[in-house]
N, C-alpha and C positions, 0 to 999 in steps of 0.2 A: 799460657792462654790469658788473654785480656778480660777482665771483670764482663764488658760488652759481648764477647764474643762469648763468654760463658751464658751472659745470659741470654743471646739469641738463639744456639742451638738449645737450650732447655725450652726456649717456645717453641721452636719448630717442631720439635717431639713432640711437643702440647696440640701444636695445630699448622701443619707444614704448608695449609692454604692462603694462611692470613700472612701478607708483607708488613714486614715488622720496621719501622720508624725510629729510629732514634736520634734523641733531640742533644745536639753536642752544639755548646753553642749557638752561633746564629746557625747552625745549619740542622736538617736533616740527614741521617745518614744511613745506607741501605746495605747489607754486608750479603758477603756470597752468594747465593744462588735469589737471591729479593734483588742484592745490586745488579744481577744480569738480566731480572727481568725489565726492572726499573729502566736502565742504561739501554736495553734493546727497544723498552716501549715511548719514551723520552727523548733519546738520542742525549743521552748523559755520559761524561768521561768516567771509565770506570780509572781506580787507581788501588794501591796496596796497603793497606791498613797494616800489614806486617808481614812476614814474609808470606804466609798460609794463609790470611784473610784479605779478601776484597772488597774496595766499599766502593757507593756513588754518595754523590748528594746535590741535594740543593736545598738555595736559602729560604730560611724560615720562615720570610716575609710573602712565599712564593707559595707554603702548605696550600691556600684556599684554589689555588689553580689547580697545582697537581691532583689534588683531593678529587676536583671534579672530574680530573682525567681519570681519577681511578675508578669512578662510579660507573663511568661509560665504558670501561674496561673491566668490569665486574669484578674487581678489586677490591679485596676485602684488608684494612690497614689499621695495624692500632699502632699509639706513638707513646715510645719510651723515653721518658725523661732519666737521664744518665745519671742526675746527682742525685736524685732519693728510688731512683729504680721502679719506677711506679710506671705501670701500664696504664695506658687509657685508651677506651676506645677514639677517635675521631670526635664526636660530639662533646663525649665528654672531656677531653682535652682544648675543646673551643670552649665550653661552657668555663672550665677551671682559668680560661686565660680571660677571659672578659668578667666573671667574678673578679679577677684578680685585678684589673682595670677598675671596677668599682670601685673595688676596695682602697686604692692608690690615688683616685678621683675624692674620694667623703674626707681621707688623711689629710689630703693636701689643702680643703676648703677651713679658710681662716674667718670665720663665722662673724669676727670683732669687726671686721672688714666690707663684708656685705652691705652695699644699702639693699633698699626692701625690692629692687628691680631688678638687682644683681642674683638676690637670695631665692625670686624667684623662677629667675633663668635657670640656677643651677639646680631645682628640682625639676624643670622641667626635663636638665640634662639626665640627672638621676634617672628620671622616668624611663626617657627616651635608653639608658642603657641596662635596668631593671629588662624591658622587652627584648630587646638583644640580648639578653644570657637567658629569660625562657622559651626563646624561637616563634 
């Protein structure tokens, strides 16, 4: 049994209402009985993860659509990130990826560089992404 698929049926046991997300790559992916609801609500391919388990997915770039559809679908989704195994619910998996944008934006600013016009567009950027990670 796959690391993933060990840890989705330990959620389901936990809570077999909430469609569990896992973040593989650029994709999302939906296993067993989440990929059939997923793939019947979506009109997504489902496909075989291994011989016993079945996934759907789509790309990553695409969560904030799906999201919405889940909301109107009274869907409830938290998303698993595969490489450290960490649950999140939806918000807080937006909030941890645009922290994470921040954080990647302040690294990248070469401050020896800045004139004083440049210096102060990029706090206004800060700002403006400061509001987007507290909603």
């Amino acid at each position: 049994m796959s690391k993933m698929f060990k840890v989705y049926t330990d959620l389901k046991k936990q809570d077999s209402r909430t469609v569990y997300l896992f973040k593989s790559g650029i994709f999302f992916l939906c296993l067993n009985e989440d990929a059939v609801l997923i793939s019947n609500l979506f009109n997504l391919k489902i496909n075989h993860l291994n011989d016993t388990v079945i996934k759907c997915a789509f790309p990553c770039n695409s969560l904030e659509k799906y999201l919405k559809q889940f909301h109107l679908h009274n869907i409830i989704a938290k998303i698993i990130d595969i490489n450290n195994l960490q649950t999140y619910t939806t918000t807080e998996y937006k909030g941890s990826q645009n922290t994470e944008k921040l954080i990647n934006y302040i690294e990248n600013i070469d401050i020896d560089k800045l004139s004083i016009s440049e210096a102060y567009s990029t706090l206004e950027e800060l700002k403006e992404l400061v509001k987007i990670i507290r909603g």
